[in-house]
N, C-alpha and C positions, 0 to 999 in steps of 0.2 A: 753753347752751340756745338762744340765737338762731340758732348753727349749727347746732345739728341739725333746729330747726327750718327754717331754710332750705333744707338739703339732701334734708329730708322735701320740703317743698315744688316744690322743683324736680325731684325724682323722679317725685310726683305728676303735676305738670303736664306731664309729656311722656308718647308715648307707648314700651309695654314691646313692642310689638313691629317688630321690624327687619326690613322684607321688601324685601329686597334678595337680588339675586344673591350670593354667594360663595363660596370654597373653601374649605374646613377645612384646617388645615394642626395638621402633630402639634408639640405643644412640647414634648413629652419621649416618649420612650420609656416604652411603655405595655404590650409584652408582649402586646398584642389580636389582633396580627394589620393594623395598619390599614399601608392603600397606598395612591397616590395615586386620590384621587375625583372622582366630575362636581359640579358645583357644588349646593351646596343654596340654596333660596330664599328662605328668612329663618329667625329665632327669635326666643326669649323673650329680653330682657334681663333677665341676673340680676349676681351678682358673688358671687363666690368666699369662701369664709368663708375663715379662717386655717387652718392644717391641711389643707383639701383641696389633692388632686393634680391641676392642671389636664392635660387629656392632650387635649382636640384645642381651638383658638382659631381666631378672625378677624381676627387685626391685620393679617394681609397684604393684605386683601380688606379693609375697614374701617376709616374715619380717627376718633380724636376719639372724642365719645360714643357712636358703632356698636360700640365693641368690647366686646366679653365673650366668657365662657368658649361652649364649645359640648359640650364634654365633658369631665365632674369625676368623681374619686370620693375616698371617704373613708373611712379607717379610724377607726372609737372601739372600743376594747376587741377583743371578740371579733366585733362586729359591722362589716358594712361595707356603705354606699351607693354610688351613682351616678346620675349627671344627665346628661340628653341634653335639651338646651334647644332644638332643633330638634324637630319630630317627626316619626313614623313612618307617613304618608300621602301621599296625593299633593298635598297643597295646596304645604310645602313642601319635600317628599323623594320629588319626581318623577322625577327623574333619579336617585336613586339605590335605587330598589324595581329596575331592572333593573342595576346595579353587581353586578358578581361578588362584591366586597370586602363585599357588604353581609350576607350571612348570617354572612362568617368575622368581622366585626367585634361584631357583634349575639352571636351566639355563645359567642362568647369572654368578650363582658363578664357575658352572663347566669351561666356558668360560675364569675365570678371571683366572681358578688358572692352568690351560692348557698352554706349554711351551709356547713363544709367537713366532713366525715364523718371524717376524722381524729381521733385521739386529741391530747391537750398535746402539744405539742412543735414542733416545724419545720415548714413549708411551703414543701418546694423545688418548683420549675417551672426548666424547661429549656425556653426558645428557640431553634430556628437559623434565623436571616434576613440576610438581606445578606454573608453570609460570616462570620460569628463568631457564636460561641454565647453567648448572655447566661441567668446562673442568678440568679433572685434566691431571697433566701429567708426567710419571714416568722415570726416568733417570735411564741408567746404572751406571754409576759414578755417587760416591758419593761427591764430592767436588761440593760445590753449585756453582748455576748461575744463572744470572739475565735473568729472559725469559719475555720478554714481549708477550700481547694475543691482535688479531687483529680478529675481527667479522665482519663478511658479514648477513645482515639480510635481510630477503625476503621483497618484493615493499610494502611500506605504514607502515611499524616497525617506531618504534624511532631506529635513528642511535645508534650506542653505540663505544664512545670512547675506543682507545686502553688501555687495562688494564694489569697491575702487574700480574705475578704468584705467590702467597708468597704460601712459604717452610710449609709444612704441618709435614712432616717425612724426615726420609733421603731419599735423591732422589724424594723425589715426592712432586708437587707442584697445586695448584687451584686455581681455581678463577669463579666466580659470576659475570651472565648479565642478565638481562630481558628478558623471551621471553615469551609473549602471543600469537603473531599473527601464525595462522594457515601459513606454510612454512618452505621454506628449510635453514638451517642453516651450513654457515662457518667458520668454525674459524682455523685461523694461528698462529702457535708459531714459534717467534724469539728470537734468544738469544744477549743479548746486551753484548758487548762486555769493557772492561774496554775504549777502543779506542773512544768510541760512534758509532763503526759499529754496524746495524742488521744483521746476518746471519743466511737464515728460516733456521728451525729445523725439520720444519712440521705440515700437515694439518688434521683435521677432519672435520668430517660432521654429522647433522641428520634432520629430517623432523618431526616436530611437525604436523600431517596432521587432528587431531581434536582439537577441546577445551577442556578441563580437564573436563568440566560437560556433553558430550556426550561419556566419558567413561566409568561413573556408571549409568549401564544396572539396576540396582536393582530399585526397586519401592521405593518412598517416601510419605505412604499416607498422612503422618503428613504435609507436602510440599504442597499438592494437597487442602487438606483439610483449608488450611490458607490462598494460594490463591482465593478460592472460597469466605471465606469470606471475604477478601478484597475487590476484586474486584465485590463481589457484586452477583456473580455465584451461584453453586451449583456442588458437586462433585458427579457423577456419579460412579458406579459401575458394577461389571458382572452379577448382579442378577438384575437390570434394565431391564425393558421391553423396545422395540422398541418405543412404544407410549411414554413414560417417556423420551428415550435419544431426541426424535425429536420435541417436543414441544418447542414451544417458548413464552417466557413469556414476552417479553421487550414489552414497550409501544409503540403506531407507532410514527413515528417522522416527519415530515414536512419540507421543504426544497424548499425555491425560485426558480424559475425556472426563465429566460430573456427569453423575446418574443421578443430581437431583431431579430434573426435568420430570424423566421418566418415573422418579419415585412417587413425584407431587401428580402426575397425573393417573397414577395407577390408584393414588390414595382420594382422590377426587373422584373416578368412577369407583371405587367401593363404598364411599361415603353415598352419594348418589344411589347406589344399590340398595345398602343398609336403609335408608329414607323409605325409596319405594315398598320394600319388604313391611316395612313397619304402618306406613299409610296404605297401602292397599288393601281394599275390602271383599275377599275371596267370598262366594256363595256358602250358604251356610249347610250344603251336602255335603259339600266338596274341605270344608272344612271339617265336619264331624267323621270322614273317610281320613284324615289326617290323623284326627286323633284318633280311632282304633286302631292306621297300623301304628300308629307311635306305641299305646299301649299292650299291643301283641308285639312289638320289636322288645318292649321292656320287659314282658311276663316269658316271653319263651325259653330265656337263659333262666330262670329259675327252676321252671317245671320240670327241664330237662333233666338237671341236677337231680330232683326232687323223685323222677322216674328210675335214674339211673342206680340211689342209693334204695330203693326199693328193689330194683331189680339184683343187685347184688346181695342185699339183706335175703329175699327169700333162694337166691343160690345158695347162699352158706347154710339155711334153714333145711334144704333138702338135701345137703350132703354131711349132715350130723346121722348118728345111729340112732333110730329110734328105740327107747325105752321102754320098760314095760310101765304100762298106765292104765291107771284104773277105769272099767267104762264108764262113759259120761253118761251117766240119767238121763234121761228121755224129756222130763221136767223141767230139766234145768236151763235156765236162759241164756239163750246165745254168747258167748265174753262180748262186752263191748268195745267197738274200732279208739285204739288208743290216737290220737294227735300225729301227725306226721312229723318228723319223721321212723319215730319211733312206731314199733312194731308193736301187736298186743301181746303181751306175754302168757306162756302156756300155763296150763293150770295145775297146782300142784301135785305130786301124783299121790296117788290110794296109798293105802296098804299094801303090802308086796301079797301077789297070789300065786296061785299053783302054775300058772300060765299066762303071758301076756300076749293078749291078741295086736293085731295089727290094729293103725290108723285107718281111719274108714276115711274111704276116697270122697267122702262130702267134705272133710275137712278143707282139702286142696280148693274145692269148690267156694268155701265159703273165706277162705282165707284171699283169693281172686274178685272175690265179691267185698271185701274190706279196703281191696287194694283200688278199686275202683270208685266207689264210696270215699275213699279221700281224696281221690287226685279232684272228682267232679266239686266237694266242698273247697277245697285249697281255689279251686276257680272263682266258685262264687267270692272266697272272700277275697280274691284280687279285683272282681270287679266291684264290688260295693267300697272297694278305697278309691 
């Protein structure tokens, strides 16, 4: 009696409210939805009965007699409570009427502590946060049982073996699996029977449909700012001009290119070409116009030669000193035109006489008439080859 009466007393005599800044912080896993919050600005002092499940406190924030629960709830039977020893205005839940977290945490407990519309039997719930799925699952009856947990995970997951429900509280039991991949999530409870029968109990489900890092919207310059130096960037901002975001600074870089491509098809239209050239059937004018100039493009470098070394043979022929020679008989037969390109050679001279006359200018004449007489044969016998 003196203790309790002194402990009434010294309860009495202080006061039950704490209005102080701090943060709520989760001391177990509560299934609500909660994440981290802005600070709330005081609450009631209470204390915890036996049996409740404290789910958010202030020891971190709080030394000594400041601390107490900040969020309780309780199962007895089929009924169930909860305490939020803060409250829900601005006095001291200023900061948190604009928190995102504040409708999903409000929400969720309203839900948890709302009669349950189910028949006897199981209350499973399916979680996905932080990367793994937690199921707990709440019995009417309190006499335990062995439930085992059977998971279905969406295409490309690691499989996940059937897992244990172990006893958390009475009637209610948990259990822990991996879930990162973006998808839909199954899971089944069966209860194992002392027999080794399974008999399902029942199913849940949820859909993880982001990654845990596309759901904080909040900015992290310090994040941006590290990657930049990393990799070697530069972090941008909303006081950036146009010219500053669009600039590029990287050095140009160089990069092989294969000129098969262009080899294979340059050698596909000549092939192609070569073809056509060979099958097509040109008219047979237009063909025999081919072959002449073909053979006048062949015969002209010859002739040419062929004039030129004639032309320089009778220059050197008319700049020797002519000799005295005996006159030529009137009888006697022309010399015959020697073979090209050789000249006909002069005819030996007489006897020396008292006087030699000049070359009679038929000579020139008949020597021009040689020269002609073999260029016109040199033709014929190019064209009879």
């Amino acid at each position: 009696m003196p203790r309790l009466l002194t402990k009434d007393a010294m309860v009495a005599s202080r006061s039950l409210l704490v209005e102080r800044p701090f943060t709520p912080v989760e001391l177990v896993p509560s299934g609500l939805g909660f994440r981290p919050s802005p600070p709330l600005l005081g609450f009631v002092m209470t204390e915890a009965k036996d049996g409740a499940e404290v789910l958010l406190g202030s020891a971190k924030d709080l030394e000594g007699p400041d601390d107490g629960p900040i969020l309780a709830r309780w199962r007895f039977g089929l009924g169930k409570s909860a305490a939020f020893t803060s409250d829900a205005a601005a006095r001291w839940s200023q900061e948190w009427l604009a928190w995102p977290g504040y409708d999903v945490l409000f929400g969720n407990l309203a839900r948890w502590v709302e009669r349950d519309p189910r028949p006897a039997g199981l209350a499973i719930a399916l979680d996905l946060e932080a990367g793994e799925g937690v199921v707990t699952v709440e019995a009417d009856e309190r006499s335990p049982a062995a439930l085992e947990l059977r998971v279905s995970v969406p295409s490309g997951a690691i499989p996940v073996s059937p897992l244990p429900l172990d006893p958390i509280a009475p009637g209610r039991y948990r259990a822990r699996f991996p879930a990162t991949r973006p998808g839909a999530y199954f899971v089944g409870v069966e209860e194992v029977q002392p027999s080794g029968a399974r008999v399902p109990r029942g199913t849940a489900a949820a859909t993880l449909a982001y990654p845990r890092e596309f759901k904080d919207l909040a900015s992290n310059p310090a994040l941006l700012e590290k990657i930049a130096r990393v990799s070697g960037g530069r972090a941008l901002s909303l006081e950036d001009r146009g010219s500053q975001l669009w600039r590029h600074e990287r050095p140009p870089t160089r990069a092989p290119r294969s000129l098969l491509p262009w080899l294979v098809a340059l050698a596909g239209a000549l092939l192609a070409l070569e073809i056509a050239v060979m099958r097509l059937a040109l008219p047979e004018d237009l063909r025999a116009k081919l072959r002449e100039l073909g053979r006048r493009r062949e015969a002209s470098p010859g002739q040419d030669a062929v004039i030129e070394k004639l032309l320089a043979r009778k220059a050197a022929e008319a700049t020797r000193v002519p000799l005295a020679h005996a006159p030529v008989p009137a009888s006697a037969p022309p010399p015959s035109p020697s073979p090209l390109p050789e000249l006909p050679k002069a005819a030996p001279p007489a006897a020396p006489a008292s006087a030699a006359p000049e070359v009679p200018s038929s000579e020139d004449d008949s020597f021009t008439a040689q020269l002609l007489k073999a260029k016109k044969r040199a033709r014929g016998d190019e064209e009879r080859k």
